[in-house]
C-alpha positions as CSV (number, residue, x, y, z in Angstrom):
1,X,18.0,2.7,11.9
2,X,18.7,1.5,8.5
3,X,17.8,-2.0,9.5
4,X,14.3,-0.8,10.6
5,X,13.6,1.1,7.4
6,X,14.4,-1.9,5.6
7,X,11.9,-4.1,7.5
8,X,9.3,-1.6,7.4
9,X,9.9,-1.5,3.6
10,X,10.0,-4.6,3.2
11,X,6.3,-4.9,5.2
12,X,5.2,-2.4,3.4
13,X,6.3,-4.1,-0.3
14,X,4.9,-8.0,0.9
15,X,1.9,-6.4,2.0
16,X,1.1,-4.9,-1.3
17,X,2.2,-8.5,-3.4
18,X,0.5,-10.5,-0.9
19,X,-2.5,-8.1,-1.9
20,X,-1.9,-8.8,-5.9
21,X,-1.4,-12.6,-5.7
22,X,-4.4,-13.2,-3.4
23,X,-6.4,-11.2,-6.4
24,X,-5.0,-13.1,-9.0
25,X,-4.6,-16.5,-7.4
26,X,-8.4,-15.8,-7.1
27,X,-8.9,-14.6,-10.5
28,X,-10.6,-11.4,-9.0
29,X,-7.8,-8.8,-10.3
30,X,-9.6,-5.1,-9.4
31,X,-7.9,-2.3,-11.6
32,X,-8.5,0.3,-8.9
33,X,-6.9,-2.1,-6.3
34,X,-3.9,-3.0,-8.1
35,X,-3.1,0.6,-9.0
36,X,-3.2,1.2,-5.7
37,X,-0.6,-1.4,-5.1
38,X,1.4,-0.5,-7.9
39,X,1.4,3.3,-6.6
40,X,3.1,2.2,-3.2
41,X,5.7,-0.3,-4.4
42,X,6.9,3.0,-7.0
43,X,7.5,4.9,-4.2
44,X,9.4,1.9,-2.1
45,X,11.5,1.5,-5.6
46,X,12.0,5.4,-5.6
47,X,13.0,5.7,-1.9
48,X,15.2,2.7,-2.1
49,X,16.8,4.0,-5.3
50,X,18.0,7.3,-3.5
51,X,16.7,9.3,-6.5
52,X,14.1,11.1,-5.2
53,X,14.1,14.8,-5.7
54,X,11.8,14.8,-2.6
55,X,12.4,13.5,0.6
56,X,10.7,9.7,1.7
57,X,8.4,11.4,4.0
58,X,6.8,14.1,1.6
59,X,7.1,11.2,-1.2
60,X,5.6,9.0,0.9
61,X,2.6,11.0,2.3
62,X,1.5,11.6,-1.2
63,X,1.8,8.0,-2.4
64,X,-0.4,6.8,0.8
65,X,-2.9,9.3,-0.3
66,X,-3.1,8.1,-3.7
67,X,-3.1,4.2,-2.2
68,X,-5.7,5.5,0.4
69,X,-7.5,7.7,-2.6
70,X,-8.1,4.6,-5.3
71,X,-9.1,1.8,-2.4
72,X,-11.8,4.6,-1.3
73,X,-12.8,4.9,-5.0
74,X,-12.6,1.0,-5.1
75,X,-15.1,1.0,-2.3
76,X,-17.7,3.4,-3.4
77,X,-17.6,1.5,-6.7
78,X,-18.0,-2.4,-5.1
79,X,-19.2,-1.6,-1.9
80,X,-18.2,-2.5,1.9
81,X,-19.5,-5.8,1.5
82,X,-18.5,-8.3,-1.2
83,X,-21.2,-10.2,-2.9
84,X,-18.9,-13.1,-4.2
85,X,-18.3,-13.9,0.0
86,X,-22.2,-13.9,0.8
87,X,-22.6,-10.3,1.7
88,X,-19.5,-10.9,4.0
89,X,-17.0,-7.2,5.3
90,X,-14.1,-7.0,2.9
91,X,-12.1,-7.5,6.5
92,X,-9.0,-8.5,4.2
93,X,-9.0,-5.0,2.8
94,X,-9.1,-3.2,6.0
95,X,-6.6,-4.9,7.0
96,X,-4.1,-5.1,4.4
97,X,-4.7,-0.6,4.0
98,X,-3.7,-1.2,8.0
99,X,-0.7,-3.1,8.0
100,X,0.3,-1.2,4.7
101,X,-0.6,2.7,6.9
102,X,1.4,1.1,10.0
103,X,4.7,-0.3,7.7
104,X,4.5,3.3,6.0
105,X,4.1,5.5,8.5
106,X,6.6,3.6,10.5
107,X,9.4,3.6,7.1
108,X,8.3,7.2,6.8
109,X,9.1,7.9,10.6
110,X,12.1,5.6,11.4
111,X,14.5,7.4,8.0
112,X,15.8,10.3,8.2
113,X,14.1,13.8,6.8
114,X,16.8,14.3,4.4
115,X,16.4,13.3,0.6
């Protein structure tokens, strides 16, 4: 099992650097976007550290809400469709929040319920 959670963390962490170098590689850094980024790979540190007071699942559900939260907010700010592609569906973010949902859900589901 332990070799799971680590791969699924690990997804879960490239998914959300991949997410910040494309942005700045791109000079198109998004403070709402980034947060969001920032907010996951906390709780991966936390969870890997062992010093959560809660466990990885309760930890984890609230961090995906937050991540799931600001790239909503993100959205209603920007809009579905980014102007700097021609009008084109930000596909890239739907499927960077999928992979990141799938790698968390699956970390969150694969550990153990204790702390």
């Amino acid at each position: 099992m332990k070799s799971n959670s680590t791969l699924l963390g690990g997804g879960v962490a490239l998914v959300q650097l991949f997410d910040i170098a494309i942005h700045a590689a791109t000079d198109q850094l998004e403070p709402l976007r980034v947060t969001s980024n920032v907010v996951v790979l906390l709780w991966l540190a936390l969870a890997a550290s062992g010093k959560m007071s809660v466990s990885i699942r309760q930890m984890g559900v609230v961090s995906m809400g937050i991540y799931l939260l600001l790239n909503a907010l993100f959205l209603a700010q920007a809009g579905f469709t980014n102007p700097a592609q021609g009008g084109a569906v930000r596909w890239m973010l739907i499927l960077l929040i999928a992979l990141t949902l799938i790698f968390a859900l699956g970390l969150m589901y694969t550990r153990r319920p204790s702390k």
